[in-house]
C-alpha positions as CSV (number, residue, x, y, z in Angstrom):
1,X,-18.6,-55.6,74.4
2,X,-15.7,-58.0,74.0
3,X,-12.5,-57.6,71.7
4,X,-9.5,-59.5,70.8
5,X,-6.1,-58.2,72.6
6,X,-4.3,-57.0,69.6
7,X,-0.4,-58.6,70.7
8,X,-1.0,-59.7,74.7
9,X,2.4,-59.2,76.0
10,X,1.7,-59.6,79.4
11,X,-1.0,-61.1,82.4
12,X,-1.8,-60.2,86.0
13,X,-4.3,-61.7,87.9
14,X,-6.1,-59.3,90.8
15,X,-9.4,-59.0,92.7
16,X,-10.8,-62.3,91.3
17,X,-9.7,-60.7,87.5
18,X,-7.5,-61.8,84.4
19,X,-5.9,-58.4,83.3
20,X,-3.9,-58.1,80.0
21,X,-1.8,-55.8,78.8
22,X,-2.2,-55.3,74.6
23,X,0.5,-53.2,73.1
24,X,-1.4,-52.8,69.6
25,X,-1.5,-53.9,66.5
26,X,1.6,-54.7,64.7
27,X,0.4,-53.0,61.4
28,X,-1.3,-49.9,63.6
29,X,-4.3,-50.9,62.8
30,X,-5.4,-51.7,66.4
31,X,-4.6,-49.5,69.6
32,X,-3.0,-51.5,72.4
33,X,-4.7,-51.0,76.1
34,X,-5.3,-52.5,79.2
35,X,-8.3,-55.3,78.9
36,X,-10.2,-57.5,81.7
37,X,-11.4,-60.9,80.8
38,X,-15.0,-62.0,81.3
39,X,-16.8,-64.5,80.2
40,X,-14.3,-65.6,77.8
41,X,-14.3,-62.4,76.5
42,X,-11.7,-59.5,76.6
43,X,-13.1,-56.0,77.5
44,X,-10.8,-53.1,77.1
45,X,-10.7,-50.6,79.7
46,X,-11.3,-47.1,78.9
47,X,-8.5,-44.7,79.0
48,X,-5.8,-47.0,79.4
49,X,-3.0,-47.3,77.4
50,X,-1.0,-50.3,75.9
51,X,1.9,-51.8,77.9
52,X,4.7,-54.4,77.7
53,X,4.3,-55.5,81.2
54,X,2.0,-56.0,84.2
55,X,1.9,-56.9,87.7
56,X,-0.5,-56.7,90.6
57,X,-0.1,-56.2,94.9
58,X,-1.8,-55.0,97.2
59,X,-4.8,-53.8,95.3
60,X,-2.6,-51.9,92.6
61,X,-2.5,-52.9,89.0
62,X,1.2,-51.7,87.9
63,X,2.1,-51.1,84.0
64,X,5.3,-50.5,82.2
65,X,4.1,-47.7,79.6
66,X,7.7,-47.1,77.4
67,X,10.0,-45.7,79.9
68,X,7.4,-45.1,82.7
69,X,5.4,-47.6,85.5
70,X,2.1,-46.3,86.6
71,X,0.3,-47.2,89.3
72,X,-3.3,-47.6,88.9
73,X,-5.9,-48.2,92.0
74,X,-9.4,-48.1,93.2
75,X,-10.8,-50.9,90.8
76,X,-14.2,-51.0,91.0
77,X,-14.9,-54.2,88.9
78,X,-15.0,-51.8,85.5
79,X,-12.2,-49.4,86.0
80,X,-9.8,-47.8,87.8
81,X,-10.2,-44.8,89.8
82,X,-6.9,-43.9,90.3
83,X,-3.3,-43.4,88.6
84,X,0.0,-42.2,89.2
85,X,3.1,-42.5,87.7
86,X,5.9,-44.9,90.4
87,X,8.6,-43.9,87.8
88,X,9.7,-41.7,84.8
89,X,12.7,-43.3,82.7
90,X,15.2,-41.0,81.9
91,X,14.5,-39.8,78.2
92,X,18.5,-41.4,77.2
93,X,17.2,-44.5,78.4
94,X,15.9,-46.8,75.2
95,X,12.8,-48.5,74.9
């Protein structure tokens, strides 16, 4: 099933995919995530969450969630199998 990207903020291209980060819906009507493109479509992947930024190496798809950068890994063309978090902001640091 395909779905717009409610506000793309960012792009990373891995393992032959177009990822995009969505941070949501300006009016909160629309959830943000992490989304593949295929077909000219964009499919949301389950269980993530929206981000401001992405980037990919090595086989790792890394996203800025507010003050945190997780890891995730193991794509297996539909979803990640794993996750951890690279980095925790300090809670005084702003978003």
């Amino acid at each position: 099933m395909g779905a717009e990207v409610p506000t793309p903020t960012a792009f990373a291209f891995g393992k032959g995919n177009v990822f995009v980060a969505g941070y949501g819906d300006p009016e909160g009507k629309a959830p943000g995530g992490i989304f593949v493109l295929r077909g000219g479509k964009a499919v949301q992947l389950r269980g993530m969450p929206g981000a401001a930024g992405l980037a990919w190496k090595n086989g790792t798809l890394y996203a800025t969630v507010s003050r945190t950068l997780l890891a995730f890994g193991g794509w297996n063309g539909s979803a990640f199998t794993t996750r951890r978090v690279v980095w925790s902001g300090l809670k005084r640091f702003t978003v």
